[in-house]
C-alpha positions as CSV (number, residue, x, y, z in Angstrom):
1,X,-36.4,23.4,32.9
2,X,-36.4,23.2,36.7
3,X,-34.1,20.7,38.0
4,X,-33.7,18.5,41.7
5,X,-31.4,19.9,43.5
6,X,-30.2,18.4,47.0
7,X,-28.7,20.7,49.4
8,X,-28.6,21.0,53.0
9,X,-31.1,23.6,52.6
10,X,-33.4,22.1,50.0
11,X,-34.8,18.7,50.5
12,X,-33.6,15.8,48.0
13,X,-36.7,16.3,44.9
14,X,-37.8,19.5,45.6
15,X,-38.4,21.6,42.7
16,X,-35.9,24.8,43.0
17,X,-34.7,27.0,39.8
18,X,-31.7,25.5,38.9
19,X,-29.2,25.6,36.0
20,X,-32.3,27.5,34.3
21,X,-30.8,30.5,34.0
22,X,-33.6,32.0,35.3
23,X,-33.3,34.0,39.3
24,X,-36.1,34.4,41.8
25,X,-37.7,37.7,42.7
26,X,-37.4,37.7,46.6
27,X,-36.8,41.4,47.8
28,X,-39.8,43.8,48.3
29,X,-37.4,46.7,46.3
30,X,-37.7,44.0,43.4
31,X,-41.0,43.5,43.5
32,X,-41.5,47.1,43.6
33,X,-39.8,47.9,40.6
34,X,-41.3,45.1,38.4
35,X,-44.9,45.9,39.9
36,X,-44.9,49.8,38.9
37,X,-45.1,48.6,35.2
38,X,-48.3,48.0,33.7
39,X,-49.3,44.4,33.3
40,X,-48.4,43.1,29.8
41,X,-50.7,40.4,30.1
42,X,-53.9,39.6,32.0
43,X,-56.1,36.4,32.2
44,X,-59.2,36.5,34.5
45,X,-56.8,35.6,37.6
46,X,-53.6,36.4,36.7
47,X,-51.9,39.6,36.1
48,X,-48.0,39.0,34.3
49,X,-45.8,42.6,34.9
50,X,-42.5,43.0,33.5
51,X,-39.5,45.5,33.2
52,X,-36.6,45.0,31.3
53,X,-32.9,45.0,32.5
54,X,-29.9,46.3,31.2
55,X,-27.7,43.6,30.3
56,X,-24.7,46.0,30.7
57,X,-23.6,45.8,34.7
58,X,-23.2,49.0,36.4
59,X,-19.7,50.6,36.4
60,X,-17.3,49.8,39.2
61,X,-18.0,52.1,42.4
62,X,-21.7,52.8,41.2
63,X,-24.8,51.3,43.4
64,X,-25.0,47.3,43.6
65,X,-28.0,46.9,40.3
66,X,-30.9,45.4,41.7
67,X,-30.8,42.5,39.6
68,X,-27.4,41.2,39.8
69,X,-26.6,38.2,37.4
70,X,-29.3,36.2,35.7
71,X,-30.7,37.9,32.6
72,X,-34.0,36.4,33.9
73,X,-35.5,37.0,37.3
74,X,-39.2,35.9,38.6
75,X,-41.2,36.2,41.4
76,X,-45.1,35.0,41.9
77,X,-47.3,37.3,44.3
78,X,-50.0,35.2,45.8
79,X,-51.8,37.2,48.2
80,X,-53.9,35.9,50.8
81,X,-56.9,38.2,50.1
82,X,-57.4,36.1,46.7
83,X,-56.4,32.4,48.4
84,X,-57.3,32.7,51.5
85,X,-55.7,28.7,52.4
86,X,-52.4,28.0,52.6
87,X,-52.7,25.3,50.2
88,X,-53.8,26.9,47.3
89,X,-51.2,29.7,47.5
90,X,-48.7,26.5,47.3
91,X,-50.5,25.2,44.0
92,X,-50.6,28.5,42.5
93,X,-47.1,29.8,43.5
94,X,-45.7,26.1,42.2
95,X,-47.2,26.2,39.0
96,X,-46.1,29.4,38.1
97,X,-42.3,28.7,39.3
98,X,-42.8,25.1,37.3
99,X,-44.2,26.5,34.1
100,X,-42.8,29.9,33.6
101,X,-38.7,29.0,33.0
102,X,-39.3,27.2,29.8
103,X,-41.7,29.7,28.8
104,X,-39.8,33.4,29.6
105,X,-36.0,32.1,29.1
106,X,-36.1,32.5,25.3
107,X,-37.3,36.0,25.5
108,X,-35.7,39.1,26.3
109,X,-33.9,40.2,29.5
110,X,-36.6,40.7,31.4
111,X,-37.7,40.7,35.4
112,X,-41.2,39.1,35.5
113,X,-43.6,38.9,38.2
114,X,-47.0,37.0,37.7
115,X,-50.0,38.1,40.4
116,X,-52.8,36.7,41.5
117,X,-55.6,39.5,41.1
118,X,-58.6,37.6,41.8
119,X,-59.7,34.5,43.7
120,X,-60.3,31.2,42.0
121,X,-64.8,30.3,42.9
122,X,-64.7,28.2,46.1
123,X,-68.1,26.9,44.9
124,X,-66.3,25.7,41.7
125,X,-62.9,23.8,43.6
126,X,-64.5,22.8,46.9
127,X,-61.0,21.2,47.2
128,X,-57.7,23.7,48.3
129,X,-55.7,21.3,45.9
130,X,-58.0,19.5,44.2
131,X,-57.0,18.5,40.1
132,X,-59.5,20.6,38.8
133,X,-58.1,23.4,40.6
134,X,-54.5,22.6,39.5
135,X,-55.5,21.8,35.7
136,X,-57.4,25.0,35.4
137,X,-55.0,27.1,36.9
138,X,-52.2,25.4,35.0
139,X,-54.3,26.4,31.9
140,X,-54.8,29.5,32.3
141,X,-51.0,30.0,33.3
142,X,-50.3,29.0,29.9
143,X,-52.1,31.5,28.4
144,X,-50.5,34.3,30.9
145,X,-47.0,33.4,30.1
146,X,-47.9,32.9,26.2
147,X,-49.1,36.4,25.7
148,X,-45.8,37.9,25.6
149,X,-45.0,36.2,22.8
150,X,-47.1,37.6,20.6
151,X,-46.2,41.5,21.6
């Protein structure tokens, strides 16, 4: 569940993943490694890719593992080619950082990263941030992050 957290850094009641156990994806090397997996599941706009980690840590001396720590890591890759304003990269990249911890904890190990493959019908959500916009996308999020489950 994502708590409040007030740091110099992050602004009293903003949303960051805390006490979730779950970390963020942030380096491109991450990114990289979790992308070069086929997607596990697909929705008309979403893509979810995973890749699972070794719970063991590496062996003292041996390279730094490139996901230290949390048995769960995430990232979201909104790209600007499928929302092109600013606005709707926020929605998108907020509901999938606000849905996905309750969602992914209980499974395995796992890094995940959810992508955006395909823009959301400007004729449809006039609106960058309109509800519509947010319910549906929050919909179909639920499906994404439920597919795993069932493999």
């Amino acid at each position: 569940m994502l708590a409040a957290c007030a740091t110099p850094h992050t602004p009293a009641g903003a949303h960051a993943l805390v006490d979730t156990g779950l970390g963020r994806i942030r380096i491109g090397k991450q990114f990289d490694a979790v992308l070069r997996r086929a997607p596990v599941a697909k929705t008309p706009h979403f893509a979810l890719h995973a890749l699972a980690l070794d719970p063991v840590p590496p062996p003292p001396g041996a390279a730094p593992a490139l996901f230290p720590g949390n048995p769960h890591w995430l990232g979201a890759l909104v790209p600007k080619r499928s929302a092109r304003r600013a606005v709707t990269r926020n929605l998108v990249r907020r509901q999938i950082y606000a849905l996905a911890p309750d969602l992914l904890a209980p499974l395995s190990p796992q890094a995940w990263v959810v992508r955006l493959r395909s823009p959301f019908a400007r004729q449809q959500f006039p609106s960058a941030a309109s509800d519509a916009l947010r319910q549906s996308v929050r919909a179909e999020l639920l499906q994404l992050l439920q597919g795993p489950r069932r493999a």
